[in-house]
PDB file of N, CA, C and O in Angstrom:
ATOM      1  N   UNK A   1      -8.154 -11.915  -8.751  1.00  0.00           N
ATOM      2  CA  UNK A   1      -8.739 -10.600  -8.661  1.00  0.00           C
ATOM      3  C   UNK A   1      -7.626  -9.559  -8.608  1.00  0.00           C
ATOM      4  O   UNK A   1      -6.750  -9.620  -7.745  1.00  0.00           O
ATOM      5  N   UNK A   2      -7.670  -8.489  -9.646  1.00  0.00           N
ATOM      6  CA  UNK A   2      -6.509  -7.928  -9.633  1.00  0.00           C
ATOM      7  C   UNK A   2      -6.897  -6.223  -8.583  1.00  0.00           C
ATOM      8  O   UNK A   2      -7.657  -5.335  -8.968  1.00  0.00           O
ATOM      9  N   UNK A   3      -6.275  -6.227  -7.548  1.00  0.00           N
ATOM     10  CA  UNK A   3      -6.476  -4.812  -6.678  1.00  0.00           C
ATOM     11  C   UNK A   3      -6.076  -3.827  -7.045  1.00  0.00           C
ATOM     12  O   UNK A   3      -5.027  -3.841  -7.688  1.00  0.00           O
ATOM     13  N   UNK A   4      -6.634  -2.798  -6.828  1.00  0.00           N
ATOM     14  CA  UNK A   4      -6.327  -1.249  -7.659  1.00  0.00           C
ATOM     15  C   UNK A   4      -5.821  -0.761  -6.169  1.00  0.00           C
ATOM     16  O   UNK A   4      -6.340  -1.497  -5.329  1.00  0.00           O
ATOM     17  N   UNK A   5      -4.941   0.283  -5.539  1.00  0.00           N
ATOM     18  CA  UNK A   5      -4.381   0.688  -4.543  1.00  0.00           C
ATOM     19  C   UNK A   5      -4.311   1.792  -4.885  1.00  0.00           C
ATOM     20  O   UNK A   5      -4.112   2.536  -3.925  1.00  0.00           O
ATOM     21  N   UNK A   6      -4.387   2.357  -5.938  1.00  0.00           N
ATOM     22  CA  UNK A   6      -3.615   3.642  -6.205  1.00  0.00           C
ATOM     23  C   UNK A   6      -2.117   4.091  -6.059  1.00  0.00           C
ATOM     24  O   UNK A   6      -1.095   3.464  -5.779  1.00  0.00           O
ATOM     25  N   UNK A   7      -2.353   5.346  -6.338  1.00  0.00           N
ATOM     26  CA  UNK A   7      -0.356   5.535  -5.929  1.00  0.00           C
ATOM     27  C   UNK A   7      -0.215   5.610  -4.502  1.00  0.00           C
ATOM     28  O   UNK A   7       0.696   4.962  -3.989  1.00  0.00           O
ATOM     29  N   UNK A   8      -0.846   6.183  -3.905  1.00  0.00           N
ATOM     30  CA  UNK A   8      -0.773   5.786  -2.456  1.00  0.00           C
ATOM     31  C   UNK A   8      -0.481   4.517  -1.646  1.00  0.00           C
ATOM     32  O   UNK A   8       0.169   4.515  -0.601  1.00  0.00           O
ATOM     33  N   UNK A   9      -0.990   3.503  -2.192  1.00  0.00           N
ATOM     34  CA  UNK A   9      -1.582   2.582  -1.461  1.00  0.00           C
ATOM     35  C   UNK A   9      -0.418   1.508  -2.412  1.00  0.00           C
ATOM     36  O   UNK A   9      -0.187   0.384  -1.966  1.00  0.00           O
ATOM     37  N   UNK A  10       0.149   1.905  -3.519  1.00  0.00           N
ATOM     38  CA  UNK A  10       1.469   1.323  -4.019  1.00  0.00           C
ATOM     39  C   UNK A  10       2.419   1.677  -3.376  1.00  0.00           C
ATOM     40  O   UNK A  10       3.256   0.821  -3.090  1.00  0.00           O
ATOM     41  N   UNK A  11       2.604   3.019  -2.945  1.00  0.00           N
ATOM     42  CA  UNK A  11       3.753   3.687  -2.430  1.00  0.00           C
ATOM     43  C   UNK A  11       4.062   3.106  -1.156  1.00  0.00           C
ATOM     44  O   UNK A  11       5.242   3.007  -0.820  1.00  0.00           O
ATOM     45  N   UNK A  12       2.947   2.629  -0.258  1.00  0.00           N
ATOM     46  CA  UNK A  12       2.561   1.820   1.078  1.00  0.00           C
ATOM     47  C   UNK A  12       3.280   0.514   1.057  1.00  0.00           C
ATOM     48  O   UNK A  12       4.186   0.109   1.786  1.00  0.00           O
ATOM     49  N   UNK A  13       2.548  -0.165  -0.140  1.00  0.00           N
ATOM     50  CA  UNK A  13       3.032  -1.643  -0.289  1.00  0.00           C
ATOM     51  C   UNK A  13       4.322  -1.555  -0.437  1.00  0.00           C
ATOM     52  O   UNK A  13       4.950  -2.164   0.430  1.00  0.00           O
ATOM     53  N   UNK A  14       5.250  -0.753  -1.610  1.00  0.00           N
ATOM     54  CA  UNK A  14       6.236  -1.060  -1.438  1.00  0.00           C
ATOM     55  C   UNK A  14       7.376  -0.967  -0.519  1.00  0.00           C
ATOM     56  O   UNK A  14       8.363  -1.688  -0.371  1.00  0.00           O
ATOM     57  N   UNK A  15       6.924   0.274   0.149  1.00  0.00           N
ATOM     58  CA  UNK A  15       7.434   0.368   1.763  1.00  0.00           C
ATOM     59  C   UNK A  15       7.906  -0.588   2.180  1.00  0.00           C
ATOM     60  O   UNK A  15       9.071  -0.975   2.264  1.00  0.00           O
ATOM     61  N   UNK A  16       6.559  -1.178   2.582  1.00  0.00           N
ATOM     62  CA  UNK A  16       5.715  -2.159   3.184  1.00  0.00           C
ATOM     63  C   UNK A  16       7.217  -3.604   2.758  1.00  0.00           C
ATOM     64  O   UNK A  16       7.971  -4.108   3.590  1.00  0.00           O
ATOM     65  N   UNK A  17       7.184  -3.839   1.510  1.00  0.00           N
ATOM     66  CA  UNK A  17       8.225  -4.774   0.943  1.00  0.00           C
ATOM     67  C   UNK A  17       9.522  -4.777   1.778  1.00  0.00           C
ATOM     68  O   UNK A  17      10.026  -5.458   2.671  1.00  0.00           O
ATOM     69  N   UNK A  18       9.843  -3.567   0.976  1.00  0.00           N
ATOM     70  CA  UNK A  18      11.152  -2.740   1.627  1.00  0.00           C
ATOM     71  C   UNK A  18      11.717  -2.844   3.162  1.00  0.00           C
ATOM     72  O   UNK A  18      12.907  -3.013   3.424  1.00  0.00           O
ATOM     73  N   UNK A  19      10.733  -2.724   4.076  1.00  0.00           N
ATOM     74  CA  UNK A  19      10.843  -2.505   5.874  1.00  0.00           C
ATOM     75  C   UNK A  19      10.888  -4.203   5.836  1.00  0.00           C
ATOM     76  O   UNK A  19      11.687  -4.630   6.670  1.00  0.00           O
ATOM     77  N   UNK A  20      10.425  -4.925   5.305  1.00  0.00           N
ATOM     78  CA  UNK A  20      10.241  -6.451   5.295  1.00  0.00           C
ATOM     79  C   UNK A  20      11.211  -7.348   5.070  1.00  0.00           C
ATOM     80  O   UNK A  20      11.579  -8.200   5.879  1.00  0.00           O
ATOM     81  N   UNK A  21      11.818  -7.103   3.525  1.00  0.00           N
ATOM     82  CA  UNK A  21      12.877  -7.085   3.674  1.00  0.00           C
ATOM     83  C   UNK A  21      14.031  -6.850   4.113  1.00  0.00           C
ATOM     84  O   UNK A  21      14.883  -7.732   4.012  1.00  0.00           O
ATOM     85  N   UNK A  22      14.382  -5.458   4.777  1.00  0.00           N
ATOM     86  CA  UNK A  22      14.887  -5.123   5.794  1.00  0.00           C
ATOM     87  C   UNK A  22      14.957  -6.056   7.076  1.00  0.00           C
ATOM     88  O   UNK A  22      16.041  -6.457   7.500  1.00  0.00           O
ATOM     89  N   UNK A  23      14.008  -6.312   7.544  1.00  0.00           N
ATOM     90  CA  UNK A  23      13.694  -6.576   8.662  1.00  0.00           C
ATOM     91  C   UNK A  23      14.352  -8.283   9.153  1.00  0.00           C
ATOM     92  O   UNK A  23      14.816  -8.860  10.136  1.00  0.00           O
ATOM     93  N   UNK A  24      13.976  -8.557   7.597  1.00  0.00           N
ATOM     94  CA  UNK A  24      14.494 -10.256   7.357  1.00  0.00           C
ATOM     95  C   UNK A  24      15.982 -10.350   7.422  1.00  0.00           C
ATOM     96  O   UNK A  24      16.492 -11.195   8.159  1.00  0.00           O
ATOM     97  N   UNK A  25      16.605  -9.664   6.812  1.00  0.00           N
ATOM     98  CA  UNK A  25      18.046  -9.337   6.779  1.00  0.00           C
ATOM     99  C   UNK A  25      18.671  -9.077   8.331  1.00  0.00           C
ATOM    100  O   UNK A  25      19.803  -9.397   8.693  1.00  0.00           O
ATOM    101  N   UNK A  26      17.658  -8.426   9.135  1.00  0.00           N
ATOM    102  CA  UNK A  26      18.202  -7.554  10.201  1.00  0.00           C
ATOM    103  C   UNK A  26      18.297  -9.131  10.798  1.00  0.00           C
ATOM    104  O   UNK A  26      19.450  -9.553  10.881  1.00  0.00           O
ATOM    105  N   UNK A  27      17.073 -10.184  11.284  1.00  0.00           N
ATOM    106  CA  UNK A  27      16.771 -10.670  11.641  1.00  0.00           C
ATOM    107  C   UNK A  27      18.473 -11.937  11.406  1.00  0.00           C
ATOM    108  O   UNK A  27      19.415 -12.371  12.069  1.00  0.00           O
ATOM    109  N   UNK A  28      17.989 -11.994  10.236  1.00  0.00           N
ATOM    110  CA  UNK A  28      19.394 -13.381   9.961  1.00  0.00           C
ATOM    111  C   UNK A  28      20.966 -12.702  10.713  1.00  0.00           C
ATOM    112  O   UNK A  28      21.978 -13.210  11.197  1.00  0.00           O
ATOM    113  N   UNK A  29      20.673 -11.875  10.574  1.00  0.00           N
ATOM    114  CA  UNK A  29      22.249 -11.347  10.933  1.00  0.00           C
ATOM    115  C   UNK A  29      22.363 -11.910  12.477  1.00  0.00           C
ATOM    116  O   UNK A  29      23.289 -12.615  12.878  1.00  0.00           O
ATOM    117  N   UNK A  30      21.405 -11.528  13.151  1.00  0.00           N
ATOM    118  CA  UNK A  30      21.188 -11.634  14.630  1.00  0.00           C
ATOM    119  C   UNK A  30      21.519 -12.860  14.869  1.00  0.00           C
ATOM    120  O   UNK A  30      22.322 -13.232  15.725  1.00  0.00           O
ATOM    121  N   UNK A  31      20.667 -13.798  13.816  1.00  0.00           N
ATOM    122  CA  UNK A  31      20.580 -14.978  14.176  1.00  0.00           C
ATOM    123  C   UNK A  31      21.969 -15.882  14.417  1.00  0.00           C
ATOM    124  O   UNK A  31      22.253 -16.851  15.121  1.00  0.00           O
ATOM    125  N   UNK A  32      22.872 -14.820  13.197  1.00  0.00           N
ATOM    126  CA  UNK A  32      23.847 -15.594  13.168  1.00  0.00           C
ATOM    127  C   UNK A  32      25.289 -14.987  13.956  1.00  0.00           C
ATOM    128  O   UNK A  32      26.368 -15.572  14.052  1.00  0.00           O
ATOM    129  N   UNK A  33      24.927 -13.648  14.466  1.00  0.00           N
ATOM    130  CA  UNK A  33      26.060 -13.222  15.988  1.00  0.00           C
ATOM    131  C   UNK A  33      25.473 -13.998  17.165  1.00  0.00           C
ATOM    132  O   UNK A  33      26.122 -14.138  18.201  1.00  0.00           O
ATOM    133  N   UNK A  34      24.334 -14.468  17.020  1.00  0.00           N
ATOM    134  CA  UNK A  34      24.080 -15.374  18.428  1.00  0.00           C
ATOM    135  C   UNK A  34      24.383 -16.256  18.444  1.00  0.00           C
ATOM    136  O   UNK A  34      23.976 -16.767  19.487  1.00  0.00           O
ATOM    137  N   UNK A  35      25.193 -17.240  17.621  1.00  0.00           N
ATOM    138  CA  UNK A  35      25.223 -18.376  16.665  1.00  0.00           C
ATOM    139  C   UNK A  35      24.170 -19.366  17.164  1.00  0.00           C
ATOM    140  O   UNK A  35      24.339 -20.266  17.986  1.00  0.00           O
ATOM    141  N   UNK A  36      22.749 -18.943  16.336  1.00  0.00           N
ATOM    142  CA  UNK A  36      21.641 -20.138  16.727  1.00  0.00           C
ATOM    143  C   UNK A  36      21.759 -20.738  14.903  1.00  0.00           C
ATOM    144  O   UNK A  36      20.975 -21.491  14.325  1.00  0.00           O
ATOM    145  N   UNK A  37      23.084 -20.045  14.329  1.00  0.00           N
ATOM    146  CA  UNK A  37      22.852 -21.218  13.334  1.00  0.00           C
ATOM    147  C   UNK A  37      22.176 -20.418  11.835  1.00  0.00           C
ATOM    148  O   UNK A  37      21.284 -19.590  12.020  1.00  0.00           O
ATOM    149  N   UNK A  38      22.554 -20.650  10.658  1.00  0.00           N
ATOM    150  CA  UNK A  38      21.526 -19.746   9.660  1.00  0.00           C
ATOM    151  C   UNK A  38      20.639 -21.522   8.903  1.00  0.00           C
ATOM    152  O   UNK A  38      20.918 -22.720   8.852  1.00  0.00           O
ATOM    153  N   UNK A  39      19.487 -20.574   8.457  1.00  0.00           N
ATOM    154  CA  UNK A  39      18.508 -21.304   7.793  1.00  0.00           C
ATOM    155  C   UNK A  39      19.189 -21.571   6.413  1.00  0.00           C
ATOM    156  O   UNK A  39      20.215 -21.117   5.906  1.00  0.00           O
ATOM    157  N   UNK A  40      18.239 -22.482   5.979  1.00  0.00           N
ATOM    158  CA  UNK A  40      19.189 -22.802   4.260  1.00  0.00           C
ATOM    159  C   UNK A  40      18.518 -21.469   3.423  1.00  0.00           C
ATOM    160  O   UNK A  40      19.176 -21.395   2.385  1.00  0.00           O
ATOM    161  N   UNK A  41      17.412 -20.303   3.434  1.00  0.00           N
ATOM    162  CA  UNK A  41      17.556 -19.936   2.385  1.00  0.00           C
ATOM    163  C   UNK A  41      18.604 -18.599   2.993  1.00  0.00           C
ATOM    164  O   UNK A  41      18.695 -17.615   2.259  1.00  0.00           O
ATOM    165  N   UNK A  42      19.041 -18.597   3.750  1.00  0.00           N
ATOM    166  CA  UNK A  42      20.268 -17.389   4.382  1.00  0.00           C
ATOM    167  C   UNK A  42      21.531 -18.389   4.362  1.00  0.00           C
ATOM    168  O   UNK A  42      22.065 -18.219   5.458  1.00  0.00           O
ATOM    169  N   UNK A  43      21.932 -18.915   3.966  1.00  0.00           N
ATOM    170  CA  UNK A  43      23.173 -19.942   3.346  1.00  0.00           C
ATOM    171  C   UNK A  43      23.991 -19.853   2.500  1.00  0.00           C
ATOM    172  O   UNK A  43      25.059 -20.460   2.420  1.00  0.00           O
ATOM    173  N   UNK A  44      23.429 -18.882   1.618  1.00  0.00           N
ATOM    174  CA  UNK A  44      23.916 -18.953   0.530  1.00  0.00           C
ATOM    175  C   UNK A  44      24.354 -17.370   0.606  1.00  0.00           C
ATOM    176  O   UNK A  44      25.492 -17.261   0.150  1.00  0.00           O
ATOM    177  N   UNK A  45      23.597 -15.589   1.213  1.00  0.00           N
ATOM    178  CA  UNK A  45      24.006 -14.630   1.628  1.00  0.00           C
ATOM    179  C   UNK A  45      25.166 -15.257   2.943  1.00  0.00           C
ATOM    180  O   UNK A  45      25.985 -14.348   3.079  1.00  0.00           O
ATOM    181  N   UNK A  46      25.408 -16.032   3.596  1.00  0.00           N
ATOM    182  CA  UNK A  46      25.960 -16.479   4.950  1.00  0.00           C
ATOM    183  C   UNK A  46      27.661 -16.531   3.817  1.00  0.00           C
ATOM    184  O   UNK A  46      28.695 -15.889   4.002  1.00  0.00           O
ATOM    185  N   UNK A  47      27.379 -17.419   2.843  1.00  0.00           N
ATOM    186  CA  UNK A  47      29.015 -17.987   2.419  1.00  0.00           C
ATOM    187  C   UNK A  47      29.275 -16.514   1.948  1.00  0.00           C
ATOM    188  O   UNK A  47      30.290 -15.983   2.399  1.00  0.00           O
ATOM    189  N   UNK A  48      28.511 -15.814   1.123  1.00  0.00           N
ATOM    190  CA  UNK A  48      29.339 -14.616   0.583  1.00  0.00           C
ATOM    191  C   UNK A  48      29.249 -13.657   1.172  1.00  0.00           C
ATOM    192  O   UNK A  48      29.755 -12.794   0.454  1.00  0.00           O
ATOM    193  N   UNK A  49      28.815 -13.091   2.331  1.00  0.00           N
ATOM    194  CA  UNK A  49      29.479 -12.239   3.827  1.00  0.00           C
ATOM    195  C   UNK A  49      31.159 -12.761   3.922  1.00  0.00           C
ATOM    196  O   UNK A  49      32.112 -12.021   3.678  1.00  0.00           O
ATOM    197  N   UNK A  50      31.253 -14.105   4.304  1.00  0.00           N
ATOM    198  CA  UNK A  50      32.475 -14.525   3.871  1.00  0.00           C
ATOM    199  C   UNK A  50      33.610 -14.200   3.175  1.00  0.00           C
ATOM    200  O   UNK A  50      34.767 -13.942   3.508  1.00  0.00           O
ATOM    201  N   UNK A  51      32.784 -14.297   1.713  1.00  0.00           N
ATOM    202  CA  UNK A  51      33.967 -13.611   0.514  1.00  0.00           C
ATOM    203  C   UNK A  51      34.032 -12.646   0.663  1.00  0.00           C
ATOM    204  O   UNK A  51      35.100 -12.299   1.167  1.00  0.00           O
ATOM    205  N   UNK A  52      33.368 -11.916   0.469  1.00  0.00           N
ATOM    206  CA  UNK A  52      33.235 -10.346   0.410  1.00  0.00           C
ATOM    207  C   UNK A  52      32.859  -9.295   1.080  1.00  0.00           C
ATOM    208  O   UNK A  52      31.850  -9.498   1.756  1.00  0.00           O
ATOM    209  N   UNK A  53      33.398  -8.005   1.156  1.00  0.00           N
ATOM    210  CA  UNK A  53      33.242  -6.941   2.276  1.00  0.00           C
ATOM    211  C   UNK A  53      31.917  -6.603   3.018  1.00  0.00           C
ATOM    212  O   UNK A  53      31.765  -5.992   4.075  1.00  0.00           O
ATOM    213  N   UNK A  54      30.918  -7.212   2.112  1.00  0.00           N
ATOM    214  CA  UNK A  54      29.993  -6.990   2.591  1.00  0.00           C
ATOM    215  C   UNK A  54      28.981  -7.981   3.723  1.00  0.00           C
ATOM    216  O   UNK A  54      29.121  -9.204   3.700  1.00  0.00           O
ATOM    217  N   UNK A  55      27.986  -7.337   4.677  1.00  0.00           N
ATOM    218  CA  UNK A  55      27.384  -8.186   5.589  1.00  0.00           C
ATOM    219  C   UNK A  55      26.941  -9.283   5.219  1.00  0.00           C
ATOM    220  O   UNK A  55      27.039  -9.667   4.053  1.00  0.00           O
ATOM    221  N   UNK A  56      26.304 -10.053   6.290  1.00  0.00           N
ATOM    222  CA  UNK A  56      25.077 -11.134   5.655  1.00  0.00           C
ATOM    223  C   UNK A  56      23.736 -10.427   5.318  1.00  0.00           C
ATOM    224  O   UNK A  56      23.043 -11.020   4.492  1.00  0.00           O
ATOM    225  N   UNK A  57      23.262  -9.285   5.808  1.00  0.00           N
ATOM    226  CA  UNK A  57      22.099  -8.925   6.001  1.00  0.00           C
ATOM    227  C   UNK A  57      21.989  -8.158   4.841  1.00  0.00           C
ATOM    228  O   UNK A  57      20.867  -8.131   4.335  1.00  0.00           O
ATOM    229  N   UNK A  58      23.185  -7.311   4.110  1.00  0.00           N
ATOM    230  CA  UNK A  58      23.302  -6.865   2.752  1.00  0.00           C
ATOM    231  C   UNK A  58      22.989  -7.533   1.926  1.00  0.00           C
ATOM    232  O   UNK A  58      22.169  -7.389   1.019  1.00  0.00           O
ATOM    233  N   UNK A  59      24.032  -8.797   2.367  1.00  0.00           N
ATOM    234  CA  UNK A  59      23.536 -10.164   1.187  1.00  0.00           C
ATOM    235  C   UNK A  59      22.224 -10.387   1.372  1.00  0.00           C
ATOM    236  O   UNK A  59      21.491 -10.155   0.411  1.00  0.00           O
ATOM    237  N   UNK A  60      21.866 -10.682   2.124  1.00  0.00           N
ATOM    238  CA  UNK A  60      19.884 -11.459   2.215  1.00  0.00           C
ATOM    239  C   UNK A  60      19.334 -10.238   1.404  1.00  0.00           C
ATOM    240  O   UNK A  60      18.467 -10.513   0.575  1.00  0.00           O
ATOM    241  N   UNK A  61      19.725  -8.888   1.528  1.00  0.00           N
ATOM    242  CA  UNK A  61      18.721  -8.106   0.730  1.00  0.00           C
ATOM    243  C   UNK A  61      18.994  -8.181  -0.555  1.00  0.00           C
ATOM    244  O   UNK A  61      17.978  -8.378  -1.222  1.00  0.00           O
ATOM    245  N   UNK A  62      20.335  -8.071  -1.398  1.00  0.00           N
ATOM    246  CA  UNK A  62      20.750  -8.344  -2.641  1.00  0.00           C
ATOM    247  C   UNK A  62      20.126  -9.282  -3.280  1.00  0.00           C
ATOM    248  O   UNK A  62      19.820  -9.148  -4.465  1.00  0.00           O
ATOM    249  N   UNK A  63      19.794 -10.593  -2.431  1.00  0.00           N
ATOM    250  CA  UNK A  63      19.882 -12.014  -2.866  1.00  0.00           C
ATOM    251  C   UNK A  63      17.854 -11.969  -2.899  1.00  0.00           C
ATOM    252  O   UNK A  63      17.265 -12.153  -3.964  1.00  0.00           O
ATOM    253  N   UNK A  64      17.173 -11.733  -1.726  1.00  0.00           N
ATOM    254  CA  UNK A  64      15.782 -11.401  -2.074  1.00  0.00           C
ATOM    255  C   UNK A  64      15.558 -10.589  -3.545  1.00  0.00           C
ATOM    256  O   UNK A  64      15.010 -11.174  -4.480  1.00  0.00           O
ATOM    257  N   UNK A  65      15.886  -9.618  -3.631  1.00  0.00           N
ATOM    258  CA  UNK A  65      15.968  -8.926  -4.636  1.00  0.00           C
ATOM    259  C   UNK A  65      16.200  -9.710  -6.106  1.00  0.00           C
ATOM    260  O   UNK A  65      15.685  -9.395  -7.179  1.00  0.00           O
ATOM    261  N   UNK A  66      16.968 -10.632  -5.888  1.00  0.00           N
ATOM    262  CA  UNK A  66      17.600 -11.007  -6.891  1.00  0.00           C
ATOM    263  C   UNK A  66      16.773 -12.271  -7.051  1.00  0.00           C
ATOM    264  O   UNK A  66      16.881 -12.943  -8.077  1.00  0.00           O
ATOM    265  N   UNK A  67      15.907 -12.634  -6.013  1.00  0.00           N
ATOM    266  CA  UNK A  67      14.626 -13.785  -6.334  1.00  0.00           C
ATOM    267  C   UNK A  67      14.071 -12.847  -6.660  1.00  0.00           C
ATOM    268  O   UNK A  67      13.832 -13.035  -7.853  1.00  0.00           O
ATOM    269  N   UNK A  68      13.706 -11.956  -6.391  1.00  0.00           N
ATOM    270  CA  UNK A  68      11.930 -11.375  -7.233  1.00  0.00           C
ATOM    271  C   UNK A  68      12.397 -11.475  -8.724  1.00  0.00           C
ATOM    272  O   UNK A  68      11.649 -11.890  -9.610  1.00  0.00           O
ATOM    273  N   UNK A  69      13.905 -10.995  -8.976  1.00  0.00           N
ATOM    274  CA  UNK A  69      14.237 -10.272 -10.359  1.00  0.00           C
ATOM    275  C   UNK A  69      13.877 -11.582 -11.173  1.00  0.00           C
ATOM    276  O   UNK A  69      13.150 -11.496 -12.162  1.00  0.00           O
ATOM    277  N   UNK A  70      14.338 -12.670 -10.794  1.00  0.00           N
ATOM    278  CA  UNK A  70      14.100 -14.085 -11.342  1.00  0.00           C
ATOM    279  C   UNK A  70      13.118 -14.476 -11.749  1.00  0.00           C
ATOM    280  O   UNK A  70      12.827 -14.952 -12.847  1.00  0.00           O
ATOM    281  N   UNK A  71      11.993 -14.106  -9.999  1.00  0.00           N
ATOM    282  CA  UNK A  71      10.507 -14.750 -10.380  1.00  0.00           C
ATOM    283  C   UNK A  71      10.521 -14.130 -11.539  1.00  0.00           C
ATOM    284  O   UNK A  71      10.596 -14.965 -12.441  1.00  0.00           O
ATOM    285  N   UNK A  72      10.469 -12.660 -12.075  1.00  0.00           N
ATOM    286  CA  UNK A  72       9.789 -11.684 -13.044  1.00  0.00           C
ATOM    287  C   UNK A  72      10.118 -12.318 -14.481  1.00  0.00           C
ATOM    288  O   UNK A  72       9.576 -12.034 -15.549  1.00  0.00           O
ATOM    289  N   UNK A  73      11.127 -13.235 -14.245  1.00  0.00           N
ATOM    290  CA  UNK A  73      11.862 -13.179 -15.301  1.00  0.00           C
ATOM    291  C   UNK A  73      11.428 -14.512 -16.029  1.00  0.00           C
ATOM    292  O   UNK A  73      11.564 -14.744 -17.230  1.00  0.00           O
ATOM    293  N   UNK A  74      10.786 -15.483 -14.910  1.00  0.00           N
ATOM    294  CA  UNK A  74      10.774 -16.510 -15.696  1.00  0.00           C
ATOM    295  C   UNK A  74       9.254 -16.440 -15.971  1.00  0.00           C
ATOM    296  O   UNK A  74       8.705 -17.061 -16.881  1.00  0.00           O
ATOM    297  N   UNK A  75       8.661 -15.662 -15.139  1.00  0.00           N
ATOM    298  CA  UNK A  75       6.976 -15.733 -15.426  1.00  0.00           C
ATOM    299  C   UNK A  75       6.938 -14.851 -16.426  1.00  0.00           C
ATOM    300  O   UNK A  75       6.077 -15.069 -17.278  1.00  0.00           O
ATOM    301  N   UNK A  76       7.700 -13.812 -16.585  1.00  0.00           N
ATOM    302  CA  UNK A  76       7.089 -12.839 -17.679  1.00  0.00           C
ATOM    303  C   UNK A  76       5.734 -12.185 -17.086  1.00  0.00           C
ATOM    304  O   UNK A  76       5.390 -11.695 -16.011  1.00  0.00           O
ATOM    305  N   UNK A  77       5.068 -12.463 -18.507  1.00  0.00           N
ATOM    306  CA  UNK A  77       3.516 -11.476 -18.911  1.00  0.00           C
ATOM    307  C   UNK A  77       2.718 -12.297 -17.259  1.00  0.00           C
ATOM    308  O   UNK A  77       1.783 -11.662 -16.772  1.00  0.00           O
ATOM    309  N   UNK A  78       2.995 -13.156 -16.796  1.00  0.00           N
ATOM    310  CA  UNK A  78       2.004 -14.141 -16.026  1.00  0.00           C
ATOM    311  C   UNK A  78       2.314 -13.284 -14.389  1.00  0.00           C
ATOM    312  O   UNK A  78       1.615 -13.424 -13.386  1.00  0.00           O
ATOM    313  N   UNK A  79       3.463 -12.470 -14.507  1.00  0.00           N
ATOM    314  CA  UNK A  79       4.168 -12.324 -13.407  1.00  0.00           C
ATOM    315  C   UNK A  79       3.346 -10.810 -13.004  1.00  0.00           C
ATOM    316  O   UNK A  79       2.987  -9.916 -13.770  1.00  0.00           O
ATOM    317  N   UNK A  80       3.190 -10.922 -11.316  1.00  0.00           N
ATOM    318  CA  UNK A  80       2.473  -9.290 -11.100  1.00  0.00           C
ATOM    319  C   UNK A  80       2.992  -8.960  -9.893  1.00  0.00           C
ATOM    320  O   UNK A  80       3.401  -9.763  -9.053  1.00  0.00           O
ATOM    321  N   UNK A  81       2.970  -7.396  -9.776  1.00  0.00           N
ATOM    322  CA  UNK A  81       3.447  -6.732  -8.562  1.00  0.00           C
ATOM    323  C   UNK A  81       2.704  -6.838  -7.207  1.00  0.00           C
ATOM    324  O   UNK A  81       3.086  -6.462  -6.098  1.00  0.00           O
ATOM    325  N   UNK A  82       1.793  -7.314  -7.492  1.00  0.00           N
ATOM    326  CA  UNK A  82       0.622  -7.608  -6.678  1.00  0.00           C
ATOM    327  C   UNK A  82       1.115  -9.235  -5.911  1.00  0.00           C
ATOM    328  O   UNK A  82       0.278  -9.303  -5.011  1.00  0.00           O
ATOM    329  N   UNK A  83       1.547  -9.875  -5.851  1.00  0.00           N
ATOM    330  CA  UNK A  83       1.987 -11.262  -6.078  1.00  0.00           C
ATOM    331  C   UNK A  83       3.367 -11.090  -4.951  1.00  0.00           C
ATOM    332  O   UNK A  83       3.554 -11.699  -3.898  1.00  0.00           O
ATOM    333  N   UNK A  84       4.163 -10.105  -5.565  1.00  0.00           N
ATOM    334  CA  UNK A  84       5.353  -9.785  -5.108  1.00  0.00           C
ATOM    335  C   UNK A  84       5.163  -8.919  -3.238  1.00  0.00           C
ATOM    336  O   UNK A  84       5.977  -9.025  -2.322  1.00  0.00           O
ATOM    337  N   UNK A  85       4.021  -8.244  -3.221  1.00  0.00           N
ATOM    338  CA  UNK A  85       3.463  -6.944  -2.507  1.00  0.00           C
ATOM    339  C   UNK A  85       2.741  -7.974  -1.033  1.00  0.00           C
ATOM    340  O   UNK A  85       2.150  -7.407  -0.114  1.00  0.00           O
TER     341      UNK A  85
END
């Protein structure tokens, strides 16, 4: 069933994404100045905090980002914002 939201109610969701993502990032970082340890899909933002100037929590958002860009990519026409939201 495909939902109509309007621009409003898009503008919400993607917020909505956005603060979420955020939030996940904020979350791993914590996890890992407390050292309780990172999960395997923060493992892979964890090694390149490492390399490079940037945080882990930068990385988790880069790297989310960079799964949706994927999902989109391999589903194509099959792929929806709605799905992502």
């Amino acid at each position: 069933m495909i939902k109509t939201w309007g621009v409003i109610g898009t503008i919400r969701h993607f917020t909505c994404l956005l603060f979420g993502i955020a939030l996940m990032a904020a979350s791993v970082a914590l996890a890992k100045i407390a050292l309780l340890g990172t999960s395997p899909i923060s493992s892979i933002p964890n090694v390149l905090s490492e390399l490079t100037p940037l945080t882990i929590g930068e990385w988790t958002m880069v790297y989310m980002f960079l799964l949706i860009f994927l999902e989109w990519l391999v589903l194509r026409h099959y792929f929806s914002w709605g799905n992502v939201i």
